[in-house]
C-alpha positions in Angstrom: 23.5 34.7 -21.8 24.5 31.4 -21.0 26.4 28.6 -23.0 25.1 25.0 -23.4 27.9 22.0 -24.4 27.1 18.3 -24.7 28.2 16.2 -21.7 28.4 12.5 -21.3 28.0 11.7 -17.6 27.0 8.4 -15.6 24.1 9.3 -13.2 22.7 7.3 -10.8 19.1 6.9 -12.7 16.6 6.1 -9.7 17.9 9.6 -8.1 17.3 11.5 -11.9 13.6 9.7 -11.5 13.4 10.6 -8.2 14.0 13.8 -9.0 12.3 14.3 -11.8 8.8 12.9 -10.0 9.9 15.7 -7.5 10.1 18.8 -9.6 7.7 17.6 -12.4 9.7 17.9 -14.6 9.0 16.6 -18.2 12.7 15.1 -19.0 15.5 14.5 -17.9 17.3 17.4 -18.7 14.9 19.3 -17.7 15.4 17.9 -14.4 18.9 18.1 -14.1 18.8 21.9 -14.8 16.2 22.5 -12.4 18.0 20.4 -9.5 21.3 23.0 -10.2 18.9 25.7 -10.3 17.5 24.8 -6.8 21.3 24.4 -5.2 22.9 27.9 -6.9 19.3 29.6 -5.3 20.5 28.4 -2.5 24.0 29.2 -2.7 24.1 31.8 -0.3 22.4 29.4 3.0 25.2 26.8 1.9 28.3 29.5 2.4 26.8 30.2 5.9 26.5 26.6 6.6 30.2 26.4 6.0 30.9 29.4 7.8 29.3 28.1 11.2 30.6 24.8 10.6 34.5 26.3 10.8 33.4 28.7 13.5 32.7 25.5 15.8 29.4 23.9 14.6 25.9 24.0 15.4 24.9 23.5 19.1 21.7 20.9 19.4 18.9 22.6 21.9 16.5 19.8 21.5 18.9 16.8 22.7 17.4 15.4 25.9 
C-alpha cells in the first residue's frame, strides 16, 4: 500500500520532456513516478557505488 499527497515543486521542464520522450510515458506524472521507480530498482548498484568510492575509488584500466 502506498500513500499519494499533493506536491508543488519547480522542475526543470526540458529534463521532465526529456524524460518523458525516454520512458514513453503519457504524462508527466507518470513520468516522474517511473524516473523514481528506475533509481529505487537500482538502489542496491548505487550503495556499492558508494561503498567503493570510500574504500579508495575506481581504478581506470583503459587510460593510455
Amino acid at each position: 500500500m502506498y500513500m499519494q499527497r499533493h506536491k508543488h515543486l519547480k522542475l526543470d521542464q526540458s529534463k521532465i520532456d526529456r524524460a518523458r520522450r525516454l520512458l514513453e510515458a503519457k504524462t508527466e506524472q507518470d513520468t516522474i513516478e517511473q524516473a523514481l521507480d528506475l533509481v529505487l530498482a537500482e538502489e542496491a548498484i548505487l550503495r556499492a557505488h558508494r561503498r567503493v568510492r570510500k574504500a579508495g575509488g575506481f581504478v581506470n584500466v583503459y587510460r593510455t
